[in-house]
GULUMDREN-848287 format. One record per residue: chain; residue number from 1; residue in three letters; x negated, y, z of N, C-alpha, C in turn. Coordinates in steps of 0.001 Angstrom, whole numbers, padded with zeros to 6 digits. Layout:
BEGIN
site chain:A; resi:NUM; resn:ALA; n_px:X; n_py:Y; n_pz:Z; ca_px:X; ca_py:Y; ca_pz:Z; c_px:X; c_py:Y; c_pz:Z
...
//
This chain:
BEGIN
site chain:A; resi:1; resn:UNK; n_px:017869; n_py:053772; n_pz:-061101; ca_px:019225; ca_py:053823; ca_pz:-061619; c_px:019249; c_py:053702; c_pz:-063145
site chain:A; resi:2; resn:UNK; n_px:017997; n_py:053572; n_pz:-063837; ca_px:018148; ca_py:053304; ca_pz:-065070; c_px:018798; c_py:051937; c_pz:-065593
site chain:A; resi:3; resn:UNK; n_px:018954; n_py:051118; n_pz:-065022; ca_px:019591; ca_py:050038; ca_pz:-065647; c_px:020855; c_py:049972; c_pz:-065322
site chain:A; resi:4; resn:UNK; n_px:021772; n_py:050944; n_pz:-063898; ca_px:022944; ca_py:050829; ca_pz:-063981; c_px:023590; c_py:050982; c_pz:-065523
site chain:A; resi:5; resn:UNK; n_px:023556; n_py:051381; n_pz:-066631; ca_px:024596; ca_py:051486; ca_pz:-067006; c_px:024544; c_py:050024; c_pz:-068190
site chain:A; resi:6; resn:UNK; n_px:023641; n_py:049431; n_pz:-067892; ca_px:023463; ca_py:048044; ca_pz:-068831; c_px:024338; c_py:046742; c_pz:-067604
site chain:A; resi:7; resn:UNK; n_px:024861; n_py:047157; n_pz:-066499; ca_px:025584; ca_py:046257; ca_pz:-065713; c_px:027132; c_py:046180; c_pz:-065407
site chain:A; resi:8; resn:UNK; n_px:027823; n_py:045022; n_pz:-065258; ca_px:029259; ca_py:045604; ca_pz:-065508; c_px:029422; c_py:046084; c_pz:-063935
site chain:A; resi:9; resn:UNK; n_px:030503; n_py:047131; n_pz:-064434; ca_px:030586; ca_py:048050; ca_pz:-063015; c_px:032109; c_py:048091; c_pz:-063076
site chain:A; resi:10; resn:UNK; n_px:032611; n_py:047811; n_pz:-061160; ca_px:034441; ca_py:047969; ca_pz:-061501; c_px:034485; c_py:049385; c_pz:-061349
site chain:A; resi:11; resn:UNK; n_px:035646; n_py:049567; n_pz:-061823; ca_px:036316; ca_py:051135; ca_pz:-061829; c_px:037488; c_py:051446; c_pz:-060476
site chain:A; resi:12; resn:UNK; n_px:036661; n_py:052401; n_pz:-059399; ca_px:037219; ca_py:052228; ca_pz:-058329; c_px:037575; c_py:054294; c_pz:-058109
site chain:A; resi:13; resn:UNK; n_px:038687; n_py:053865; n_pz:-057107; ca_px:038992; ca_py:055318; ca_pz:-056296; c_px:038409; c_py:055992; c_pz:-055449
site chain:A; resi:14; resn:UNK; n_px:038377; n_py:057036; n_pz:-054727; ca_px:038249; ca_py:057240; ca_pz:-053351; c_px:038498; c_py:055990; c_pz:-052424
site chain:A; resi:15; resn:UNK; n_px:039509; n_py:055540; n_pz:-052214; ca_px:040206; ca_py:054506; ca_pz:-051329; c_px:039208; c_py:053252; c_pz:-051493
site chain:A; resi:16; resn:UNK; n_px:038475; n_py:053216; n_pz:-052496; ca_px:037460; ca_py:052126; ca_pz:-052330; c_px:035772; c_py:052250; c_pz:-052339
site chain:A; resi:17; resn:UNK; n_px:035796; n_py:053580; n_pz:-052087; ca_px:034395; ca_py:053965; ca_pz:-051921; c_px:033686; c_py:052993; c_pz:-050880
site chain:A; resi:18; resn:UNK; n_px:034261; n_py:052707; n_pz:-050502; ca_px:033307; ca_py:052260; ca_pz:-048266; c_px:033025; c_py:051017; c_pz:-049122
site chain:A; resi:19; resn:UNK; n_px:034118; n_py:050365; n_pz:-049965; ca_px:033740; ca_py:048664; ca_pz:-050793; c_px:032798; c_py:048561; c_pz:-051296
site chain:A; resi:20; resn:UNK; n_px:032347; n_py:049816; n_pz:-051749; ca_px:031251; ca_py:049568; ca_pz:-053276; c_px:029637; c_py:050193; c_pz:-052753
site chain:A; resi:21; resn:UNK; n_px:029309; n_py:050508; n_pz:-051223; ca_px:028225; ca_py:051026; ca_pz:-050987; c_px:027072; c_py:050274; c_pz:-051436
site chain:A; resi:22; resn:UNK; n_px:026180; n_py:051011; n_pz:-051925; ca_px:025180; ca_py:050631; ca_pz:-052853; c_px:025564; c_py:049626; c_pz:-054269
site chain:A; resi:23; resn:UNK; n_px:026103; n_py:049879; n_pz:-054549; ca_px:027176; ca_py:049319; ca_pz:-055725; c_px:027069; c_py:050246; c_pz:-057280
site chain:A; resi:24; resn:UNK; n_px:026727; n_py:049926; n_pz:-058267; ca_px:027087; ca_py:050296; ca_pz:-059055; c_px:029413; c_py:050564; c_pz:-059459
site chain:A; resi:25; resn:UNK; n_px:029635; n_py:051841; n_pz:-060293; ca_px:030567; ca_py:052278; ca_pz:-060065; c_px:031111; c_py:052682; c_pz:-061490
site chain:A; resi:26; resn:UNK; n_px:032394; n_py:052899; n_pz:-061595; ca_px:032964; ca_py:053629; ca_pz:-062520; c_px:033807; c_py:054446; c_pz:-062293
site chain:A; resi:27; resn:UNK; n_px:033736; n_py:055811; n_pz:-061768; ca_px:034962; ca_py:056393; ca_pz:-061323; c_px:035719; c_py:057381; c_pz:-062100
site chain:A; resi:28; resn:UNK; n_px:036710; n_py:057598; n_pz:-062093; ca_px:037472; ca_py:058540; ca_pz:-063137; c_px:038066; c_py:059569; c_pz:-061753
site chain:A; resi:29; resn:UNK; n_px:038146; n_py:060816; n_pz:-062405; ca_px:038784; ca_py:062143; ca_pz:-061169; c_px:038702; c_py:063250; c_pz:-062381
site chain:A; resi:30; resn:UNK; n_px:039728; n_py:064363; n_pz:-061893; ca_px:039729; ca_py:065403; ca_pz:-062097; c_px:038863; c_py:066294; c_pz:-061061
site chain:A; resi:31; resn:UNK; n_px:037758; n_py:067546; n_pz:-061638; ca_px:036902; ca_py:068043; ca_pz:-061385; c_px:037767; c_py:069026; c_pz:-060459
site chain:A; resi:32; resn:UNK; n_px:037463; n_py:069432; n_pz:-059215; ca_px:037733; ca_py:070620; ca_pz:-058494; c_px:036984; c_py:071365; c_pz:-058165
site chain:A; resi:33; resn:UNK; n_px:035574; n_py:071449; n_pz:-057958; ca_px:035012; ca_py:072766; ca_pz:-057848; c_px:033433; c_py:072112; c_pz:-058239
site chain:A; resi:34; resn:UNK; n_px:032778; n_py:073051; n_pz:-058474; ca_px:031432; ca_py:072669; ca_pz:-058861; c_px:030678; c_py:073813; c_pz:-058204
site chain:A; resi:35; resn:UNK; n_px:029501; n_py:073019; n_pz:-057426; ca_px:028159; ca_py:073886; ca_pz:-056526; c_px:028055; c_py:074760; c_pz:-057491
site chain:A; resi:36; resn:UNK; n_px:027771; n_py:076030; n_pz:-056935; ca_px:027215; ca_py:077139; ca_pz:-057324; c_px:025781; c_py:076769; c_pz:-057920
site chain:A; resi:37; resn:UNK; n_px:025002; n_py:075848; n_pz:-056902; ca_px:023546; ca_py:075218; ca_pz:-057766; c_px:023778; c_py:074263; c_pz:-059361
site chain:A; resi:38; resn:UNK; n_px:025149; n_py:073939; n_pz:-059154; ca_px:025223; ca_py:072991; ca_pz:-060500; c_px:024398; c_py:071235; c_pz:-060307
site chain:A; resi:39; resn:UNK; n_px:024339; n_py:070964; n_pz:-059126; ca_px:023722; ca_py:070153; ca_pz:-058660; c_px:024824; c_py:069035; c_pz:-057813
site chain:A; resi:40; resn:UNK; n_px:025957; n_py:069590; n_pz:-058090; ca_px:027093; ca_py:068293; ca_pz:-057499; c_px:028228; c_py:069539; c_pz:-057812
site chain:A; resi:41; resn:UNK; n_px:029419; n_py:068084; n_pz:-057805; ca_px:031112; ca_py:068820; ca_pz:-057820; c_px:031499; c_py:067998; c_pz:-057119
site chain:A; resi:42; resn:UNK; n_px:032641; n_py:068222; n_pz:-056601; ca_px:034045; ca_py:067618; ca_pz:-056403; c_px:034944; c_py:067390; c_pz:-056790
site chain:A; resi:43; resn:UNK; n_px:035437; n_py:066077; n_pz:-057042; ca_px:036320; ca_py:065614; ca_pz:-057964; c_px:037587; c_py:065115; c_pz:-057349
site chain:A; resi:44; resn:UNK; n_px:039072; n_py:065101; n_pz:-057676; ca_px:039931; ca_py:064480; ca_pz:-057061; c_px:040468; c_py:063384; c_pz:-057581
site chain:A; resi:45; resn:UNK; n_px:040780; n_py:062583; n_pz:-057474; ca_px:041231; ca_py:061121; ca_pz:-058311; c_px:042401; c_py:060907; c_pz:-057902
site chain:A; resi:46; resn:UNK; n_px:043635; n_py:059898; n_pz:-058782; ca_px:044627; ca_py:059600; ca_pz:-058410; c_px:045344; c_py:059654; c_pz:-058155
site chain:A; resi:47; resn:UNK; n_px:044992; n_py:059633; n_pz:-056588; ca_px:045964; ca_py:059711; ca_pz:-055057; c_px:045254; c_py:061153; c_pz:-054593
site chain:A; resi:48; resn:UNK; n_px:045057; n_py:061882; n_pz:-054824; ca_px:044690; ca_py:063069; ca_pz:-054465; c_px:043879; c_py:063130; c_pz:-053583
site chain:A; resi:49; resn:UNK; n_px:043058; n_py:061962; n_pz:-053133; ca_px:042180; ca_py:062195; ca_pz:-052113; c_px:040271; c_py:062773; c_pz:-053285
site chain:A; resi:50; resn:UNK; n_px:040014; n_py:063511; n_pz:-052665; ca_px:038239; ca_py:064060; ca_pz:-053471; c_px:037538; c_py:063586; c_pz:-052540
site chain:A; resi:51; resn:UNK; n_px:036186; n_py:062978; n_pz:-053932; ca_px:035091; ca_py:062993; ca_pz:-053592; c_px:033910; c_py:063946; c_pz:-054019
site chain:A; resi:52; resn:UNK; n_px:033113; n_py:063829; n_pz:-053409; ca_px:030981; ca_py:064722; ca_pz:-054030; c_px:030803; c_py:063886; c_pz:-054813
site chain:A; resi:53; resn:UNK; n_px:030201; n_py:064484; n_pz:-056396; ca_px:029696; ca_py:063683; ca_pz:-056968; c_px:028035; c_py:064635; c_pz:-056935
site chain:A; resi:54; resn:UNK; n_px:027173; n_py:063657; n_pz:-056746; ca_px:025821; ca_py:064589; ca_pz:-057142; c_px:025053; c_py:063974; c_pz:-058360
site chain:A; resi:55; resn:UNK; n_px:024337; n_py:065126; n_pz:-058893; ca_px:023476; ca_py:065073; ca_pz:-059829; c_px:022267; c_py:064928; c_pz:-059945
site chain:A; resi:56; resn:UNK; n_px:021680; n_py:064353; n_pz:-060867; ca_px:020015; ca_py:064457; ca_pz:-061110; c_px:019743; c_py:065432; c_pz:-061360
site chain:A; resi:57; resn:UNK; n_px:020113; n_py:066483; n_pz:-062692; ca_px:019550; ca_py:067306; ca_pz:-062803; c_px:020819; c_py:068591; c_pz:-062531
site chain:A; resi:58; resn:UNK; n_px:020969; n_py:070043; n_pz:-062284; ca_px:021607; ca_py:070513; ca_pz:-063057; c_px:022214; c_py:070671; c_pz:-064182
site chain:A; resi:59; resn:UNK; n_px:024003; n_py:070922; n_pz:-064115; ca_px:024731; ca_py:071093; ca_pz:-065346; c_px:024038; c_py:071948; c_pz:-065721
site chain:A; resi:60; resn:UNK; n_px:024274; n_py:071734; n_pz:-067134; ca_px:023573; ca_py:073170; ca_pz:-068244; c_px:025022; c_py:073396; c_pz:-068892
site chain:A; resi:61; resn:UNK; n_px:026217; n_py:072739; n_pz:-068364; ca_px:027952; ca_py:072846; ca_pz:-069811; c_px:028514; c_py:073577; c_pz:-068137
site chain:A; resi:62; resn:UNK; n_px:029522; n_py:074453; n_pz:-068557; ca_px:031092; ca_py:074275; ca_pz:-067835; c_px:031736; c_py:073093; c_pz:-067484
site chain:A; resi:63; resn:UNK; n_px:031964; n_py:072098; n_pz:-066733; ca_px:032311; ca_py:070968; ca_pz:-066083; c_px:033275; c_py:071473; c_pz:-065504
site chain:A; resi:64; resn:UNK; n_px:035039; n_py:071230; n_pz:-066288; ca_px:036231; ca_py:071248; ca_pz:-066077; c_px:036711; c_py:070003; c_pz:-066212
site chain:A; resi:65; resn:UNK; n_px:038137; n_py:069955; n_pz:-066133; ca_px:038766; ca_py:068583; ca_pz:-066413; c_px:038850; c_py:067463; c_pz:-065806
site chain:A; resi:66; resn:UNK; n_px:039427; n_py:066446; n_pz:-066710; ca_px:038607; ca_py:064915; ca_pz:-065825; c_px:037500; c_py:064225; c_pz:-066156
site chain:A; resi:67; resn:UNK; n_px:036576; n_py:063827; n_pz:-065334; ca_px:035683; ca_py:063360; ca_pz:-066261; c_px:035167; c_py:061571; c_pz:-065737
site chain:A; resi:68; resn:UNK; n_px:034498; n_py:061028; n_pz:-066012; ca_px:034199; ca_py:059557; ca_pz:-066232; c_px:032932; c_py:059658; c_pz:-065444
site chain:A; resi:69; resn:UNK; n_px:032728; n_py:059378; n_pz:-064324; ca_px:031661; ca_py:058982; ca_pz:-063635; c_px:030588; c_py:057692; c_pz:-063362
site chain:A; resi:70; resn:UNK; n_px:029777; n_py:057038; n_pz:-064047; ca_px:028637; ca_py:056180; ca_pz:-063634; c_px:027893; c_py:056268; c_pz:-062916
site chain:A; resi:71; resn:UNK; n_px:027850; n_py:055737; n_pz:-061442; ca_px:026903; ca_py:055601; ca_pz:-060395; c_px:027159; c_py:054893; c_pz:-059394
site chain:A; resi:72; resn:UNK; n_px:025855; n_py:055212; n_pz:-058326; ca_px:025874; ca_py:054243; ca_pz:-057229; c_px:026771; c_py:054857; c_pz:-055917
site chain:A; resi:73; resn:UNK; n_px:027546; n_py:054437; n_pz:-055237; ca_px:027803; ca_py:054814; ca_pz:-054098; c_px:027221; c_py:054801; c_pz:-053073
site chain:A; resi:74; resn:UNK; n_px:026539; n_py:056016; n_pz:-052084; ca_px:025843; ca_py:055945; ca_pz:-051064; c_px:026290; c_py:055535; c_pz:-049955
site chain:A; resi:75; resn:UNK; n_px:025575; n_py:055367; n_pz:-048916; ca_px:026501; ca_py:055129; ca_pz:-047822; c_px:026915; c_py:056193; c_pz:-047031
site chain:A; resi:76; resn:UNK; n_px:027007; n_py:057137; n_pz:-047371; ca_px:027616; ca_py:058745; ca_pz:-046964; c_px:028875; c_py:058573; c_pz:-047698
site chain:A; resi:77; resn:UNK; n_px:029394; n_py:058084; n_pz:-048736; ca_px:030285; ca_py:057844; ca_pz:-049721; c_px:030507; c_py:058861; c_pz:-050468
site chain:A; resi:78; resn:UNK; n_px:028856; n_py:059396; n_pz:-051061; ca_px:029309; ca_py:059928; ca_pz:-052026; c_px:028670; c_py:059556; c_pz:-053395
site chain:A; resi:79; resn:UNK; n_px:029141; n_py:059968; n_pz:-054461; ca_px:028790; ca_py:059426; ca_pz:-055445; c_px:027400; c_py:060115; c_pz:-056090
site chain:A; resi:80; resn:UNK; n_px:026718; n_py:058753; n_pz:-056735; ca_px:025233; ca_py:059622; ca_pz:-057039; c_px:025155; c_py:058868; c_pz:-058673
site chain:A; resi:81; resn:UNK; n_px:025592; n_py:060123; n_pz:-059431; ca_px:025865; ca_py:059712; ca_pz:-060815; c_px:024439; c_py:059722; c_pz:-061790
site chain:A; resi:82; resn:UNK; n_px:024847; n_py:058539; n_pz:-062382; ca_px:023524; ca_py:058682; ca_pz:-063518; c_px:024035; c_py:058896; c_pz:-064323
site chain:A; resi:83; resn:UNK; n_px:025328; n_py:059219; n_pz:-064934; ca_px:025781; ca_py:059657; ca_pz:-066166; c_px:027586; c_py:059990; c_pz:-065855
site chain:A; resi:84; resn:UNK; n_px:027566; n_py:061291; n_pz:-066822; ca_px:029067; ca_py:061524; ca_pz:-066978; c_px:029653; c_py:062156; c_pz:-068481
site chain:A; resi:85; resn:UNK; n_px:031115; n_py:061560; n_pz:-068086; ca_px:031600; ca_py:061723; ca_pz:-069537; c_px:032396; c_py:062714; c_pz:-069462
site chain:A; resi:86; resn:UNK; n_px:032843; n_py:063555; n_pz:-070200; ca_px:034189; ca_py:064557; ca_pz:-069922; c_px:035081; c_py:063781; c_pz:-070832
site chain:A; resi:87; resn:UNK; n_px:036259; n_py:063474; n_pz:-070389; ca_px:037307; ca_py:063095; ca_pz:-071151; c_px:038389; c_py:064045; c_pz:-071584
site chain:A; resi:88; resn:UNK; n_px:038145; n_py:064084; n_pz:-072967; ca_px:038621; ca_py:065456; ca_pz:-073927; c_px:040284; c_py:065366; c_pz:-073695
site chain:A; resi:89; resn:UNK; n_px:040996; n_py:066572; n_pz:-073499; ca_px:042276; ca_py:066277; ca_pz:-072844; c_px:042739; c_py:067712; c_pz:-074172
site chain:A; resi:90; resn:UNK; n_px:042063; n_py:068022; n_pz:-075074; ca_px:042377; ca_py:069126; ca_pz:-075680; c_px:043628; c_py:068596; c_pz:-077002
site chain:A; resi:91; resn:UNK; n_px:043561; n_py:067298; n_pz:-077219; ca_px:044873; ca_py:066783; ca_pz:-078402; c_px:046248; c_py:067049; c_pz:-077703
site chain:A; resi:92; resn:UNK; n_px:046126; n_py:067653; n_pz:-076828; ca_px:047751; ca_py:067865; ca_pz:-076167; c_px:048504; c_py:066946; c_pz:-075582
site chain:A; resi:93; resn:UNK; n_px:047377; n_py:065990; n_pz:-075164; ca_px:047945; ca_py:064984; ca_pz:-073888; c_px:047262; c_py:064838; c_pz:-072696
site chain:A; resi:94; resn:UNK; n_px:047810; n_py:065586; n_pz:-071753; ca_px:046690; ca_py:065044; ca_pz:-070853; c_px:046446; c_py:063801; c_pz:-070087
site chain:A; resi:95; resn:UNK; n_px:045093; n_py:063411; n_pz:-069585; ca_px:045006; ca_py:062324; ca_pz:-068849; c_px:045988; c_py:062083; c_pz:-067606
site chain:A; resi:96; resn:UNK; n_px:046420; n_py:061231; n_pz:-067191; ca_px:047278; ca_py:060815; ca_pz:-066568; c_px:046588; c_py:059900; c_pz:-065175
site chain:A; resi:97; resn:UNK; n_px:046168; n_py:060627; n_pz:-064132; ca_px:045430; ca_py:060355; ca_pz:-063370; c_px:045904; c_py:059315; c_pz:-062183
site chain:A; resi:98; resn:UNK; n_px:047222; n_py:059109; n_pz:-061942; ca_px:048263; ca_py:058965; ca_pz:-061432; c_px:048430; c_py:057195; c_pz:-062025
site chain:A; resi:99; resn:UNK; n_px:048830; n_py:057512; n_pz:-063166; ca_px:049174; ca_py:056060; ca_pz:-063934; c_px:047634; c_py:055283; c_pz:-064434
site chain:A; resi:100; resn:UNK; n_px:046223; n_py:055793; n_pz:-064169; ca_px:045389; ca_py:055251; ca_pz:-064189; c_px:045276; c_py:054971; c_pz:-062558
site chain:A; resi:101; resn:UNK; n_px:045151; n_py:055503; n_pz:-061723; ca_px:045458; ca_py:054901; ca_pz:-060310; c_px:046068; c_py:053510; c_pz:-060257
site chain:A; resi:102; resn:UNK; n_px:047032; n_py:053276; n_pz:-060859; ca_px:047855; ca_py:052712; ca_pz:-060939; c_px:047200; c_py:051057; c_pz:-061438
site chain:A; resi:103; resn:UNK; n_px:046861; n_py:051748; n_pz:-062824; ca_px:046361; ca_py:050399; ca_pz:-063402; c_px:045108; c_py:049929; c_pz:-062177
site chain:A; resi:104; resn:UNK; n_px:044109; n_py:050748; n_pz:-061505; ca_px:043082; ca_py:050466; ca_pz:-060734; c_px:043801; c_py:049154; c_pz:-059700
site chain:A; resi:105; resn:UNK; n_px:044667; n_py:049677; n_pz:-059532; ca_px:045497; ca_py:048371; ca_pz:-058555; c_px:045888; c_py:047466; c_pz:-058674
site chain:A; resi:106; resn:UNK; n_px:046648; n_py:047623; n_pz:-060228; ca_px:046519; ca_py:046152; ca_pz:-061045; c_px:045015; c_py:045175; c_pz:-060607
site chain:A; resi:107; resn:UNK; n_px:044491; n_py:045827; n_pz:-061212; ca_px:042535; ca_py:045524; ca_pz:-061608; c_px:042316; c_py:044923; c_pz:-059993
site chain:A; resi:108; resn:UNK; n_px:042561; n_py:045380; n_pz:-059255; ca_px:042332; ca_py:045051; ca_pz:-057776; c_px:042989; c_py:044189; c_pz:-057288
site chain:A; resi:109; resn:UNK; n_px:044015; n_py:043965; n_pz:-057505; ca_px:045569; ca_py:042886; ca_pz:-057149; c_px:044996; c_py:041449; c_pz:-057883
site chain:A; resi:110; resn:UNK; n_px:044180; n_py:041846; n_pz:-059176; ca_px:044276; ca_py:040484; ca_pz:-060223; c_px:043010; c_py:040347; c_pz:-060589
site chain:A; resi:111; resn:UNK; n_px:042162; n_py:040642; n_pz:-059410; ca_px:040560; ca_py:040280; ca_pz:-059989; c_px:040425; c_py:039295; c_pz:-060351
site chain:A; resi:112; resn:UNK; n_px:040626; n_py:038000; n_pz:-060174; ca_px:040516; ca_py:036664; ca_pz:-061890; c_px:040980; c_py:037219; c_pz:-063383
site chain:A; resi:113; resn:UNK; n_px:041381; n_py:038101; n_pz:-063583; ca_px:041570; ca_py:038427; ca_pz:-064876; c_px:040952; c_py:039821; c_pz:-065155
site chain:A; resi:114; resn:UNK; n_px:040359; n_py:040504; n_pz:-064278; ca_px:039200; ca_py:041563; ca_pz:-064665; c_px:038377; c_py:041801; c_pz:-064156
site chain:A; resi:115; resn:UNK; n_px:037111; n_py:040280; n_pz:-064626; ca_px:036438; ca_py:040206; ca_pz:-063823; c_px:034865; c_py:041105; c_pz:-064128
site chain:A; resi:116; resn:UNK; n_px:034087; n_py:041719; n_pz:-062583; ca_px:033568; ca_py:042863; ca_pz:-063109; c_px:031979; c_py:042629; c_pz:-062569
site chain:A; resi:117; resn:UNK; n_px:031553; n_py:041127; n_pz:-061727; ca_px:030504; ca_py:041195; ca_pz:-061462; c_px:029723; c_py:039855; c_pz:-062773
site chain:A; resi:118; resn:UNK; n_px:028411; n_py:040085; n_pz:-062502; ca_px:027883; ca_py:039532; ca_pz:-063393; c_px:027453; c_py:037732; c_pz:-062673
site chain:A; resi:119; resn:UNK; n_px:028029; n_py:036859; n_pz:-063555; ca_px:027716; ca_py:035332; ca_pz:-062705; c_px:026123; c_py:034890; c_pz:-063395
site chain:A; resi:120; resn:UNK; n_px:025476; n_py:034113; n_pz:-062771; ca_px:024396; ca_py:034049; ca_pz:-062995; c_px:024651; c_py:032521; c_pz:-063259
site chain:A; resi:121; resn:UNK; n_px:024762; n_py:031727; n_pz:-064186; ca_px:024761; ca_py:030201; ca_pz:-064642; c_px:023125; c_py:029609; c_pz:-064215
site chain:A; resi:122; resn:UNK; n_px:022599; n_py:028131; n_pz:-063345; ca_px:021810; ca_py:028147; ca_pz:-063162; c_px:022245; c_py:026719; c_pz:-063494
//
């Protein structure tokens, strides 16, 4: 999984997990509970449906909020992250999980104009 994050990856929901198995990923969710081991959470996205995200190593931070997920989707459909971002919601706006849903559908409706796999010119 070290080179996922040098590949372009689309930014998908719950609702498109089953699409992207073995797929590099970009997922955005708000965090709902995190293992007592610190070794996976659950996140809800969007449309309110949650997924597992698991980890390589244990959190060593508090993992609240929404945060930015990079990884592969298994075929269990859950997510197996090689990296995450917390997206800072502390300037007094919060993320808008709902109206990023939203745009995801755009992105999905108009794949010629955001395009996310890599073409190989031969």
């Amino acid at each position: 999984m070290a080179g996922i994050i040098d590949v372009p990856k689309p930014r998908i929901n719950c609702s498109m997990l089953q699409q992207h198995i073995n797929k590099a990923v970009c997922f955005v969710a708000r965090v709902s509970k995190v293992h007592p081991s610190g070794k996976s959470f659950t996140a809800v996205d969007g449309e309110g449906k949650t997924v597992t995200v698991e980890l390589n190593e244990p959190l060593e931070e508090e993992l609240s909020g929404v945060v930015e997920v990079v990884g592969m989707v298994s075929n269990k459909g859950v997510l197996m992250a090689a990296t995450y971002s917390l997206l800072r919601e502390d300037r007094g706006t919060p993320f808008d999980l709902e109206l990023y849903n939203e745009a995801l559908k755009v992105i999905q409706d108009f794949p010629q104009h955001y395009p996310f796999e890599a073409t190989v010119s031969g």
